[in-house]
One Martini backbone bead per residue (centre of mass of N, CA, C, O) as a GRO file, in nm:
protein
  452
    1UNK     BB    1  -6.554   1.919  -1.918
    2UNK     BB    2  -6.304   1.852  -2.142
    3UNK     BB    3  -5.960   1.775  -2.051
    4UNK     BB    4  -5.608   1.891  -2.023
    5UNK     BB    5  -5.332   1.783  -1.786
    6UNK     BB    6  -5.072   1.919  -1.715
    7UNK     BB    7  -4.824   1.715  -1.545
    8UNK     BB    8  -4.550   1.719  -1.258
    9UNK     BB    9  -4.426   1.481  -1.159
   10UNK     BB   10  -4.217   1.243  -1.061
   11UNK     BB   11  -3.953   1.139  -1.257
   12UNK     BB   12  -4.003   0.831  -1.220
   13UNK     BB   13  -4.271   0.903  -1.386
   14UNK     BB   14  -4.154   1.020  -1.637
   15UNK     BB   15  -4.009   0.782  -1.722
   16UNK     BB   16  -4.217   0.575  -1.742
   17UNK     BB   17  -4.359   0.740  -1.977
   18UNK     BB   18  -4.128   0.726  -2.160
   19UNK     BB   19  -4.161   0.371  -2.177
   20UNK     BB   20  -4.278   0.167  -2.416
   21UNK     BB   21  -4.234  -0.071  -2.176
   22UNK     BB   22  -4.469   0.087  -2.019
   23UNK     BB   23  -4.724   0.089  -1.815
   24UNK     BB   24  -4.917   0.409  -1.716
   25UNK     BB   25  -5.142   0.485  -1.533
   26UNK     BB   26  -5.293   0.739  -1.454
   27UNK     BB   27  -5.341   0.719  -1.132
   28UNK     BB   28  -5.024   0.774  -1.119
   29UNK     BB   29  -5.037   1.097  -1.242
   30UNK     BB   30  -5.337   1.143  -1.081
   31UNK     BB   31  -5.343   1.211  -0.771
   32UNK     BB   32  -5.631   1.349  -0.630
   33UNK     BB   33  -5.806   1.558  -0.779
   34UNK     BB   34  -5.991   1.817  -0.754
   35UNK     BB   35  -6.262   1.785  -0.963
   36UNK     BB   36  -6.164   1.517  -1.109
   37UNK     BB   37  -6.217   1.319  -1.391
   38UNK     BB   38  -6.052   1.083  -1.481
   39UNK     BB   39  -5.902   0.887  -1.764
   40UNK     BB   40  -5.808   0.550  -1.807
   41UNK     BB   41  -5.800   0.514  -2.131
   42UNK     BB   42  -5.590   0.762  -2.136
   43UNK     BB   43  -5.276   0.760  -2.242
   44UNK     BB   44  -4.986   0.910  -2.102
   45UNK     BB   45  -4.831   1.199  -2.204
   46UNK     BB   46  -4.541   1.301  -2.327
   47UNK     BB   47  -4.414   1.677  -2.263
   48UNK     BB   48  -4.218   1.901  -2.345
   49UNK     BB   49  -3.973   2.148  -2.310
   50UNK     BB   50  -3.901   2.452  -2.439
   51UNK     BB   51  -3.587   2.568  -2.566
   52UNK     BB   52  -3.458   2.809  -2.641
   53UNK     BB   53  -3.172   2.922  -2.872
   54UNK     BB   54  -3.182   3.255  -2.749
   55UNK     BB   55  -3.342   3.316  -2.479
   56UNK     BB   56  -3.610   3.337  -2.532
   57UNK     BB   57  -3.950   3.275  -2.574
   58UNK     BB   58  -4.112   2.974  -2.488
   59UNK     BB   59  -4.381   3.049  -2.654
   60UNK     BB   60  -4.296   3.089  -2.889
   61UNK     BB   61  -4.309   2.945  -3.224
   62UNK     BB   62  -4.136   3.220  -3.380
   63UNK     BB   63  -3.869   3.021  -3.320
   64UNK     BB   64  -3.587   2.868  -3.181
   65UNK     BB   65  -3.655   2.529  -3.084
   66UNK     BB   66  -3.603   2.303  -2.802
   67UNK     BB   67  -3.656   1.978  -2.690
   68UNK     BB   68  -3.745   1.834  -2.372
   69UNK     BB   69  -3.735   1.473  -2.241
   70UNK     BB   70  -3.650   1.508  -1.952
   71UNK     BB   71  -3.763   1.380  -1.642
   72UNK     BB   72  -3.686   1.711  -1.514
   73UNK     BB   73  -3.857   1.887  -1.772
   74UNK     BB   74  -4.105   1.736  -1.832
   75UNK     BB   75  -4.433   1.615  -1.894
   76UNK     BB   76  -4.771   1.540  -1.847
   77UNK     BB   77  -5.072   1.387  -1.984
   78UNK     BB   78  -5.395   1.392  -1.881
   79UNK     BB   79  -5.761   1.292  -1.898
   80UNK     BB   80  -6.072   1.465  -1.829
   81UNK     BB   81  -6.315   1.600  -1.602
   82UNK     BB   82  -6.488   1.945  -1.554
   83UNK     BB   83  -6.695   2.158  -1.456
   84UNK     BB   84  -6.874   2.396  -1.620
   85UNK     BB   85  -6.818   2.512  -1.349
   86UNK     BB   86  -6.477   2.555  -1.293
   87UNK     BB   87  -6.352   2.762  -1.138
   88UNK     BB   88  -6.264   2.591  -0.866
   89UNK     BB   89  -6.104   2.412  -0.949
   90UNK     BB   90  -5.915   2.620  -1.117
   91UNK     BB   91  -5.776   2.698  -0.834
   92UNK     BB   92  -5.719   2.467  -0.699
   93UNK     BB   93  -5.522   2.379  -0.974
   94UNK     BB   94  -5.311   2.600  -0.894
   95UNK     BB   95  -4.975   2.584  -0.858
   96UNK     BB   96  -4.983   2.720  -0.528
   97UNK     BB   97  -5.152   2.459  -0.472
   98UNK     BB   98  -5.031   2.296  -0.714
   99UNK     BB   99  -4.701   2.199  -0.819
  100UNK     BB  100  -4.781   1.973  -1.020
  101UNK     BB  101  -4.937   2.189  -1.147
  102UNK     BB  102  -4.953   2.367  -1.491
  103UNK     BB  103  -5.217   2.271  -1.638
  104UNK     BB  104  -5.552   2.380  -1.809
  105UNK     BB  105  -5.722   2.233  -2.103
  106UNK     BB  106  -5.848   2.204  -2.409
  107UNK     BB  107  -6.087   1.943  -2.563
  108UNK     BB  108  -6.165   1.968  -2.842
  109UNK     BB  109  -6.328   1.938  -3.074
  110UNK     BB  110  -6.291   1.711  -3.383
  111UNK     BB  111  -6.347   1.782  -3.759
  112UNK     BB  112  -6.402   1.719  -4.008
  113UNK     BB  113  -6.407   1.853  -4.409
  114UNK     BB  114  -6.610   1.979  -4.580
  115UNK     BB  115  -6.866   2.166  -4.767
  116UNK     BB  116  -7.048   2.270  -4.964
  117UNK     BB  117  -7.295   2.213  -5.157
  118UNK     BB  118  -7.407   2.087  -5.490
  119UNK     BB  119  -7.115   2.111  -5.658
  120UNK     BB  120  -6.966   1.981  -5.862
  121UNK     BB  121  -6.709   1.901  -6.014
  122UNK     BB  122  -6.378   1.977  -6.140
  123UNK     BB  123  -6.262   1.757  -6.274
  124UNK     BB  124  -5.994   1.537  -6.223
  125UNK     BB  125  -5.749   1.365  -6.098
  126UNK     BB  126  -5.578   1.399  -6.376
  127UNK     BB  127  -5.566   1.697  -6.365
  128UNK     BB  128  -5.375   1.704  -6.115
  129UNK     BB  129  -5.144   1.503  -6.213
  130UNK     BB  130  -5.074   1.702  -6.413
  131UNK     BB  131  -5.078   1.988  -6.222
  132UNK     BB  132  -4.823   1.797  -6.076
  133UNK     BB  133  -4.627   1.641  -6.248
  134UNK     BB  134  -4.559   1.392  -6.214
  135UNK     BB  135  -4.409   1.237  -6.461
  136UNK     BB  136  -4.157   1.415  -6.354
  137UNK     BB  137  -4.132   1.323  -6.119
  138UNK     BB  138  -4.050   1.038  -6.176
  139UNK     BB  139  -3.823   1.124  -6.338
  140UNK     BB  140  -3.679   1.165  -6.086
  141UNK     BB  141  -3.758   1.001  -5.820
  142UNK     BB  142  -4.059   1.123  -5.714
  143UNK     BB  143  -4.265   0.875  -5.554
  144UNK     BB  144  -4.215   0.787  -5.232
  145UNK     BB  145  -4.023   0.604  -5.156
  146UNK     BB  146  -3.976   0.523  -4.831
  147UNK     BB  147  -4.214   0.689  -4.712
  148UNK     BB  148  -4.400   0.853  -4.471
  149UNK     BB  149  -4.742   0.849  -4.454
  150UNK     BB  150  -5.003   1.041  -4.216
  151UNK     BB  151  -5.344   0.968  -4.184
  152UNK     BB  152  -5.569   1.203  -3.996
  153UNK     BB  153  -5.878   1.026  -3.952
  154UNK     BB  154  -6.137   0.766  -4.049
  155UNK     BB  155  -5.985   0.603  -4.192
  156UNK     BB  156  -5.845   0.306  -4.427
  157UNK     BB  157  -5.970   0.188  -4.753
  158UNK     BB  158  -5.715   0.029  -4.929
  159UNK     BB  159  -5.878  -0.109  -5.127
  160UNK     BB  160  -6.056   0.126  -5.273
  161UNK     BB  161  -5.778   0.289  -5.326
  162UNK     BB  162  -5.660   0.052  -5.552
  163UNK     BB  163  -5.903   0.095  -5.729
  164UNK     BB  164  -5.914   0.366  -5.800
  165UNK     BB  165  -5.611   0.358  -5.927
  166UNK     BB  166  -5.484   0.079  -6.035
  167UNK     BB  167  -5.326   0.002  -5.779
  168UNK     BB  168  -5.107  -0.037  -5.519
  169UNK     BB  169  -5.105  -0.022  -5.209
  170UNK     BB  170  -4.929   0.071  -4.946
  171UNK     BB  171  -4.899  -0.011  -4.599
  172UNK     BB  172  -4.846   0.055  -4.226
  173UNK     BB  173  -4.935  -0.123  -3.985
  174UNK     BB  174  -4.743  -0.115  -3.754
  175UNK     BB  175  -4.774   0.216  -3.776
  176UNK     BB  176  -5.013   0.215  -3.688
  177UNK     BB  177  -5.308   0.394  -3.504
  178UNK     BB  178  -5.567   0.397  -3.213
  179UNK     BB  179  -5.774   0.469  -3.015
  180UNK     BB  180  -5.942   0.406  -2.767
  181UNK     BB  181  -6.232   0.224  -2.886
  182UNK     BB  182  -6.125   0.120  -3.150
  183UNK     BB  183  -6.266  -0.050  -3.435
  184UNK     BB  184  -6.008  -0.185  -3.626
  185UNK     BB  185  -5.802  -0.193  -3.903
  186UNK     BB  186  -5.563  -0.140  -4.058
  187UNK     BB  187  -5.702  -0.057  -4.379
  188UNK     BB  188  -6.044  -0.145  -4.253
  189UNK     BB  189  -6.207   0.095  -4.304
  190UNK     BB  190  -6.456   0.225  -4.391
  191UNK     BB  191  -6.550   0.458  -4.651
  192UNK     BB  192  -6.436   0.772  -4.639
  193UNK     BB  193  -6.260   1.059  -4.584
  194UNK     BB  194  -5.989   0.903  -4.537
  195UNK     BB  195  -5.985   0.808  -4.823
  196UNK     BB  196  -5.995   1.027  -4.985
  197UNK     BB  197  -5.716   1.143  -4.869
  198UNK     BB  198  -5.520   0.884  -4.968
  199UNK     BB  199  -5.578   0.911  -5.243
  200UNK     BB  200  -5.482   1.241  -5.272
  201UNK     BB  201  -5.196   1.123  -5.156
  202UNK     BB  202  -5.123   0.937  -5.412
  203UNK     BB  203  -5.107   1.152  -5.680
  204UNK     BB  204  -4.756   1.186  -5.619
  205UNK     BB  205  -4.730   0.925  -5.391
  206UNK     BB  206  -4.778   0.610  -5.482
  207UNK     BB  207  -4.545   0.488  -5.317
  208UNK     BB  208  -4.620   0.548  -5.066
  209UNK     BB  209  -4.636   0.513  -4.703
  210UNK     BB  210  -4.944   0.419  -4.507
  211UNK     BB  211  -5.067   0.553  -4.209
  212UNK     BB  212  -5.284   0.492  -4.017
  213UNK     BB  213  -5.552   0.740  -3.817
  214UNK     BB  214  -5.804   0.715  -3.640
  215UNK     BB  215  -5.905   1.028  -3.472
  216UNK     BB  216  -6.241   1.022  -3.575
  217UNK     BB  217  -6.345   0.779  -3.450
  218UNK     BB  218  -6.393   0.883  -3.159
  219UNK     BB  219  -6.596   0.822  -2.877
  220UNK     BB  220  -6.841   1.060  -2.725
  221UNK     BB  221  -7.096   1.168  -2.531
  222UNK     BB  222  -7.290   1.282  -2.792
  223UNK     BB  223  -7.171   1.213  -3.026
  224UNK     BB  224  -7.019   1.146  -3.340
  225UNK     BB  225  -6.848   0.923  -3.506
  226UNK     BB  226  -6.690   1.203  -3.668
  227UNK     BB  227  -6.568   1.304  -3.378
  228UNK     BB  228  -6.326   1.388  -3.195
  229UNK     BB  229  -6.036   1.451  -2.981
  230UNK     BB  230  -5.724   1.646  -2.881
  231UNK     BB  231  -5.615   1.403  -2.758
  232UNK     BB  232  -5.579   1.219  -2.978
  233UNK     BB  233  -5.389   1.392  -3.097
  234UNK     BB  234  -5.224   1.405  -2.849
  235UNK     BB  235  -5.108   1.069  -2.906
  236UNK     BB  236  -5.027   1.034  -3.216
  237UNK     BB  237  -4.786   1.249  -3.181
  238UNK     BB  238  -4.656   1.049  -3.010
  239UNK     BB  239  -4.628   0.832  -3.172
  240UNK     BB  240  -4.491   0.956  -3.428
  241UNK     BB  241  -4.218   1.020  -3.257
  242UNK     BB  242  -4.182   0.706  -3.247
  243UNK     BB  243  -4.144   0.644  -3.581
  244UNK     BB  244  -3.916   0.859  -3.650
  245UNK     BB  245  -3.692   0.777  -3.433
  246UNK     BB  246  -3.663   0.510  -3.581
  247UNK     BB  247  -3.529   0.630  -3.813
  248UNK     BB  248  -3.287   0.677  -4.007
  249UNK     BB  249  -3.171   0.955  -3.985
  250UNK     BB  250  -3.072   1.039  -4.255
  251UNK     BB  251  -3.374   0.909  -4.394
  252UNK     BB  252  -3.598   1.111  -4.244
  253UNK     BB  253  -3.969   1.033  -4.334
  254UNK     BB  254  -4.248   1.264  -4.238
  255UNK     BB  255  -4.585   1.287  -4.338
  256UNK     BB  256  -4.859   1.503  -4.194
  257UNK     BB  257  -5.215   1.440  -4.210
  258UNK     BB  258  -5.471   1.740  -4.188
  259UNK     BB  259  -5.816   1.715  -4.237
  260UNK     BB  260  -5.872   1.895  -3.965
  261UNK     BB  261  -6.083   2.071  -3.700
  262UNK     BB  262  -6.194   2.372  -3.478
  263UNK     BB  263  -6.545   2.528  -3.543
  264UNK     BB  264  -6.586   2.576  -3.210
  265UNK     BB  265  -6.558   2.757  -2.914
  266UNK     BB  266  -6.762   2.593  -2.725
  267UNK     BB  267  -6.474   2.407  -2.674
  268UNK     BB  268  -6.342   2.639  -2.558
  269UNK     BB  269  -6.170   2.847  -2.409
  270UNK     BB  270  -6.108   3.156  -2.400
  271UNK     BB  271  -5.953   3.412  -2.524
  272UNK     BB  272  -5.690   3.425  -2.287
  273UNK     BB  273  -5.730   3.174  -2.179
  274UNK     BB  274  -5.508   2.899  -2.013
  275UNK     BB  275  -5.689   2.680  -2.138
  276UNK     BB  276  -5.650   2.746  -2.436
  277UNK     BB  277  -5.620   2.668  -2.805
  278UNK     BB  278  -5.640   2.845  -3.042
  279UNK     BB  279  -5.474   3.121  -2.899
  280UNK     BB  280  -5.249   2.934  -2.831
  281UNK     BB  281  -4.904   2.796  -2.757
  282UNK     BB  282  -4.931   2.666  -2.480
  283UNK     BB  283  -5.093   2.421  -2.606
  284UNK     BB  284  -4.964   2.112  -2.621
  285UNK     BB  285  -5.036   2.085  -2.852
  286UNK     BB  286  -4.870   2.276  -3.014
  287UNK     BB  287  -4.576   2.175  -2.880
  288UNK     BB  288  -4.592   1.898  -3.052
  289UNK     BB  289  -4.584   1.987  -3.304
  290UNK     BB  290  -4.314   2.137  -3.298
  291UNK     BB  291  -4.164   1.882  -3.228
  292UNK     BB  292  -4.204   1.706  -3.484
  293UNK     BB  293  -4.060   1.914  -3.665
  294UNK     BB  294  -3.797   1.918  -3.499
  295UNK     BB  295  -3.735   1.607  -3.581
  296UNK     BB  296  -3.884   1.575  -3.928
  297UNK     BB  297  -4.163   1.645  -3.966
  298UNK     BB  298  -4.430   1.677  -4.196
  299UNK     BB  299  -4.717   1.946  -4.118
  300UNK     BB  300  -5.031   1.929  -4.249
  301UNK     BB  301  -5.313   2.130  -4.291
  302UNK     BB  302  -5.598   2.282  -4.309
  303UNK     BB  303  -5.736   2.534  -4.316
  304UNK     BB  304  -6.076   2.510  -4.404
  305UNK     BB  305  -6.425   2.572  -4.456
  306UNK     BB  306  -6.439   2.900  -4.357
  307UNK     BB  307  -6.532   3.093  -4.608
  308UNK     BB  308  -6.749   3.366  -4.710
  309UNK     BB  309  -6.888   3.228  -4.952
  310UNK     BB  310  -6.891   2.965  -4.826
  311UNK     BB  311  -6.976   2.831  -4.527
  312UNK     BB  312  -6.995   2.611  -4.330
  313UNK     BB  313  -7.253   2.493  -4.104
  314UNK     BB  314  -6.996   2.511  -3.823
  315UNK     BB  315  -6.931   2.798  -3.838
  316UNK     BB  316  -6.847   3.001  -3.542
  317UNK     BB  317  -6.640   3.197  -3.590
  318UNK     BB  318  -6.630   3.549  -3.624
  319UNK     BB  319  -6.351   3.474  -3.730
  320UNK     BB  320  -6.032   3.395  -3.773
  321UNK     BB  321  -6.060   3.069  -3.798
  322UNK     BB  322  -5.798   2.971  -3.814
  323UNK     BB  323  -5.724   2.747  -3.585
  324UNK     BB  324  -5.458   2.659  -3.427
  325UNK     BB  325  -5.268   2.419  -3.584
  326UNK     BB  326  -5.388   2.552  -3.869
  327UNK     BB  327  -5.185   2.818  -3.799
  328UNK     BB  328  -4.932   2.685  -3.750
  329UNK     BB  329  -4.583   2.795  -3.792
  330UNK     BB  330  -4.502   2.485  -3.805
  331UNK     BB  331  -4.641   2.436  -4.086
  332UNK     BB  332  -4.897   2.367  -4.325
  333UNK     BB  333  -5.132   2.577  -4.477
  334UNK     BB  334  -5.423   2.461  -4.665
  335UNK     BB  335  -5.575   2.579  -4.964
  336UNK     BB  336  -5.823   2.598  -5.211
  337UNK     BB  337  -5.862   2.479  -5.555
  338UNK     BB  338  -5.907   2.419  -5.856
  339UNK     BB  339  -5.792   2.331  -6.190
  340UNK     BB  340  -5.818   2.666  -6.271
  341UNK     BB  341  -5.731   2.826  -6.014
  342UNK     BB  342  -5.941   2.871  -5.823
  343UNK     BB  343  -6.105   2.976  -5.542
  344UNK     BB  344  -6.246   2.837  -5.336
  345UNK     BB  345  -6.540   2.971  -5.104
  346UNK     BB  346  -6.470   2.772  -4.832
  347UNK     BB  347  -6.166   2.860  -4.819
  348UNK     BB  348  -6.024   2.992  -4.583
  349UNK     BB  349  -5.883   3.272  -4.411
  350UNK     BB  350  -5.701   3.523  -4.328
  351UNK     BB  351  -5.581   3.539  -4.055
  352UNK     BB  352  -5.470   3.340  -3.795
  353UNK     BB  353  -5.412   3.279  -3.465
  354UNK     BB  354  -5.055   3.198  -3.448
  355UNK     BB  355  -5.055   3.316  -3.729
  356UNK     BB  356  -5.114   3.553  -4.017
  357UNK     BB  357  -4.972   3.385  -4.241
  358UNK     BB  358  -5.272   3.243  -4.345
  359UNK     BB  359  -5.243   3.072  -4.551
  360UNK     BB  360  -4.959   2.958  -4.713
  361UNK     BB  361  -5.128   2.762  -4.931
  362UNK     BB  362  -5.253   2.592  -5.257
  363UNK     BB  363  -5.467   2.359  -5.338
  364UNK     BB  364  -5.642   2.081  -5.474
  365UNK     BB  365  -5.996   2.044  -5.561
  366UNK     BB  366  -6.328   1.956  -5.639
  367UNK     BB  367  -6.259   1.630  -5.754
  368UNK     BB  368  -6.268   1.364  -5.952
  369UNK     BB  369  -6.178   1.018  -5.723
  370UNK     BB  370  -6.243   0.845  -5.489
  371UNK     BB  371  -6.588   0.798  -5.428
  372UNK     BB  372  -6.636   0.776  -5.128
  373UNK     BB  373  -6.953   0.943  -5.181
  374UNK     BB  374  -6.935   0.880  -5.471
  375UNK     BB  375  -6.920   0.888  -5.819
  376UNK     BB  376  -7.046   1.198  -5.835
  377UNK     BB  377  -6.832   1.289  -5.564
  378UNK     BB  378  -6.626   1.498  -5.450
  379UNK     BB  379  -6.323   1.609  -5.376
  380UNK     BB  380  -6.302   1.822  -5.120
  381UNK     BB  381  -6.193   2.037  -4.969
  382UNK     BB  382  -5.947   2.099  -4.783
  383UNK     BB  383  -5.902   1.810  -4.709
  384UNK     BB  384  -5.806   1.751  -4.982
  385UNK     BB  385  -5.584   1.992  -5.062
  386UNK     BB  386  -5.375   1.859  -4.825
  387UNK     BB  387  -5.308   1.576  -4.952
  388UNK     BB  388  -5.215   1.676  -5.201
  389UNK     BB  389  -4.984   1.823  -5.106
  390UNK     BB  390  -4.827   1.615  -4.904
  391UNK     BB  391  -4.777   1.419  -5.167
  392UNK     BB  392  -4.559   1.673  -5.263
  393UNK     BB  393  -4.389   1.624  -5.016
  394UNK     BB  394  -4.347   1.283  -5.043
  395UNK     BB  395  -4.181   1.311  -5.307
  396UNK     BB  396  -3.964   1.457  -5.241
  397UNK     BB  397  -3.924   1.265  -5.002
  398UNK     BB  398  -3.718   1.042  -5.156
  399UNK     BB  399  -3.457   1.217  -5.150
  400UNK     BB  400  -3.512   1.460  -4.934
  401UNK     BB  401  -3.445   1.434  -4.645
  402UNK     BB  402  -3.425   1.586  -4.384
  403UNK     BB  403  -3.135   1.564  -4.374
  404UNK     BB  404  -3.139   1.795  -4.591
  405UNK     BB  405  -3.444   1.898  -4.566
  406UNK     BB  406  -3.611   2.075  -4.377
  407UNK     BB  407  -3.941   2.180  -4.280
  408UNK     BB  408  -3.876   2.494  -4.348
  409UNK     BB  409  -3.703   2.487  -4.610
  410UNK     BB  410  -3.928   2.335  -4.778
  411UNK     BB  411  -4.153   2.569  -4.725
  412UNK     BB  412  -4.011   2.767  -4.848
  413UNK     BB  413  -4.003   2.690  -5.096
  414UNK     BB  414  -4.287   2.647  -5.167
  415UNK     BB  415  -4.364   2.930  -5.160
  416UNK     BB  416  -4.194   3.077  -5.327
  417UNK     BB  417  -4.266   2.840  -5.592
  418UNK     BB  418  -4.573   2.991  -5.558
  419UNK     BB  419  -4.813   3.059  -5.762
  420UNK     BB  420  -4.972   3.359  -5.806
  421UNK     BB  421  -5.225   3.537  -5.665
  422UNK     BB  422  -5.384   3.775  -5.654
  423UNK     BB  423  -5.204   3.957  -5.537
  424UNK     BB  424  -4.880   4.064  -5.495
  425UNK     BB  425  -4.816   3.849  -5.296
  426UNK     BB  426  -4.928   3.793  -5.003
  427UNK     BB  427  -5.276   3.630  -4.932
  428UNK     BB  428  -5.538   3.528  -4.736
  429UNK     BB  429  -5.638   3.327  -4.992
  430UNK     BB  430  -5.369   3.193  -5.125
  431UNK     BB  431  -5.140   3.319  -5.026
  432UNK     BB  432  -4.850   3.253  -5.189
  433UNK     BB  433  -4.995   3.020  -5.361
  434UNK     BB  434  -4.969   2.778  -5.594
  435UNK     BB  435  -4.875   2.474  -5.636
  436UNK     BB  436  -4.538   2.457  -5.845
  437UNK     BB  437  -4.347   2.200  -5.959
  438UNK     BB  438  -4.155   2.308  -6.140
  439UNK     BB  439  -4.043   2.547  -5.923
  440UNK     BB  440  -3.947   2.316  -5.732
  441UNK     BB  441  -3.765   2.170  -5.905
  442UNK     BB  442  -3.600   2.357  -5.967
  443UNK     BB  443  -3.479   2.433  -5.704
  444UNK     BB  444  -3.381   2.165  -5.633
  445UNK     BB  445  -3.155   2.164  -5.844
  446UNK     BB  446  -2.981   2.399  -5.757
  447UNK     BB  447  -2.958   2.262  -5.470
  448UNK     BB  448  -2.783   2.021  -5.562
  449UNK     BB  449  -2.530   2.195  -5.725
  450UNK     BB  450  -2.434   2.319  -5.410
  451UNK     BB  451  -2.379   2.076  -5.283
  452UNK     BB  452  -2.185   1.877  -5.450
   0.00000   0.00000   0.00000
């Protein structure tokens, strides 16, 4: 079973760790685990320690925290592989045994979100820039330009979306990142999932800059091309912790798209147990999550496509499918309608599994726009619905960097200002409602008005 090793070495290596300009090899911070087979191609991950700022409880993730990431206060991730039959490993590898390990937690499979199939596309991209009122954005000047858009996925073939839009695509090339054993270059992967990402978080944000991550990219062995580990996606967020803080503060706007999900409990630790992801706060990845949004990024997740109407053919979950960040309540958890404003059957409901009241809000999905998938083929799935959100908070940020309005702040606008569907105020189907450009729009002219 692989997993991630949360340990605390001596200060003087997690300094190393911490240090941009140093490589440090996992066999550094992972000496001699008893039962455990190291990765030595992953790069140890600085994790920060949570840091209640009214002394509540530090794994709770529904309060203000703040990130310590001090030498001697910080940890270490590397990833290894422990046997299937753990219980002797994690025993030896318990605290009182070794004082040096923290946590021992699951590195689940992650898999892109794709749809029911056979049902042809409902109206087209035209219709979504329509009902996201793109043309008022850019009459604002919320164009996404100088915006940081961070599309985690299969990577992106700029090229093919540049055709598709008939205009250029900013790519950020230097800012963009791969896991380790992942061939190809920022920007020049086959067309796949991640073009049609990033193809639909473009219908808002024009100019928006964006980072390639092809996170969905690496190979484990037995798996299929198309799907990677949660290991990878915590190397991720911590490349992209450091792109948001070389940003001048005043300016700093970084919005991560997350188009993936953990569709089956196989690969996890059972729910209550320690080194769970589902529904754990206490897991890594949660925790980096948390720390990337409290730092000044926009994070988005799909809610899933395990809707009970049409639900995905790998959905395994007996129930509460939105499960682990994509559920977590430092995010936005985006479920899908079509451009009637109907709810897709596919889009998971809430209640999640970290916080009860997911999804947030619904975007745009099963319309014909990237052709990723052929020319007839919708982009679908809350995967697309997800950067179609992300796209409309990269509008925002074009003006409003967090340094103006917190990622907390914009979340609650989005929510207040969507459009009600279902029953009257918040419902697990389509949570607070569709995003509603007109109703952010004013909102935001009021928030200008007192603050100027």
């Amino acid at each position: 079973m692989r997993v991630l090793l949360q340990l605390r070495p001596s200060p003087d290596v997690v300094a190393a760790v911490a240090d941009p300009t140093v490589s440090t090899p996992a066999a550094d911070v992972a000496d001699a685990l008893p039962g455990v087979v190291v990765d030595p191609s992953f790069a140890p991950v600085l994790t920060p320690r949570p840091v209640p700022e009214a002394g509540g409880d530090p794994l709770s993730l529904n309060q203000p925290l703040t990130f310590s990431f001090a030498a001697d206060q910080a940890s270490v991730l590397v990833r290894g592989e422990i046997s299937d039959d753990e219980i002797s490993t994690r025993v030896a590898l318990l605290p009182s045994f070794r004082p040096d390990v923290v946590g021992v937690f699951a590195d689940p499979v992650i898999q892109r979100g794709l749809t029911c199939g056979g049902t042809p596309p409902v109206g087209d991209w035209h219709d979504v820039e329509r009902l996201l009122n793109v043309a008022e954005l850019a009459r604002e000047g919320l164009d996404g330009s100088g915006v940081a858009l961070a599309v985690l996925d299969t990577g992106i073939n700029a090229a093919h979306v540049a055709r598709r839009l008939d205009r250029p695509v900013a790519l950020d090339a230097q800012h963009s990142w791969k896991p380790s054993g992942v061939r190809g270059e920022a920007g020049e992967f086959p067309v796949d999932h991640g073009s049609m990402c990033a193809f639909d978080a473009l219908i808002a944000a024009p100019n928006a800059s964006l980072i390639d991550v092809p996170v969905l990219l690496s190979r484990r062995p037995g798996g299929s091309a198309l799907d990677g580990l949660l290991s990878d996606a915590v190397a991720a967020f911590a490349h992209l912790r450091t792109v948001l803080e070389a940003q001048p503060a005043a300016s700093r706007s970084l919005v991560v798209s997350n188009s993936w999900g953990s569709f089956s409990p196989a690969w996890d630790f059972p729910a209550g147990h320690p080194g769970n992801y589902s529904d754990n706060p206490a897991h890594p990845f949660n925790l980096i999550v948390a720390s990337l949004e409290r730092a000044g990024a926009d994070v988005l997740f799909a809610a899933g496509n395990c809707g009970r109407d049409c639900p995905d053919g790998r959905c395994a979950y007996p129930g509460r499918p939105i499960t682990g960040a994509n559920s977590h309540p430092r995010v936005l958890s985006v479920g899908g309608v079509d451009v009637r404003g109907e709810r897709v059957g596919y889009s998971s409901q809430g209640p999640g599994r970290l916080t009860a009241r997911k999804p947030d809000l619904c975007a745009y999905t099963h319309f014909s726009g990237s052709a990723a998938f052929g020319a007839d083929e919708a982009d679908s799935g809350t995967s697309a619905a997800c950067p179609v959100a992300a796209g409309l908070v990269a509008a925002v940020r074009t003006v409003w960097p967090s340094s103006r309005l917190s990622p907390a702040q914009l979340r609650t606008l989005l929510r207040r200002t969507a459009d009600d569907h279902g029953v009257i105020g918040y419902d697990h189907d389509y949570g607070y409602g569709v995003v509603d450009t007109a109703g952010m729009l004013a909102s935001l002219r009021r928030r200008a008005r007192r603050v100027a």
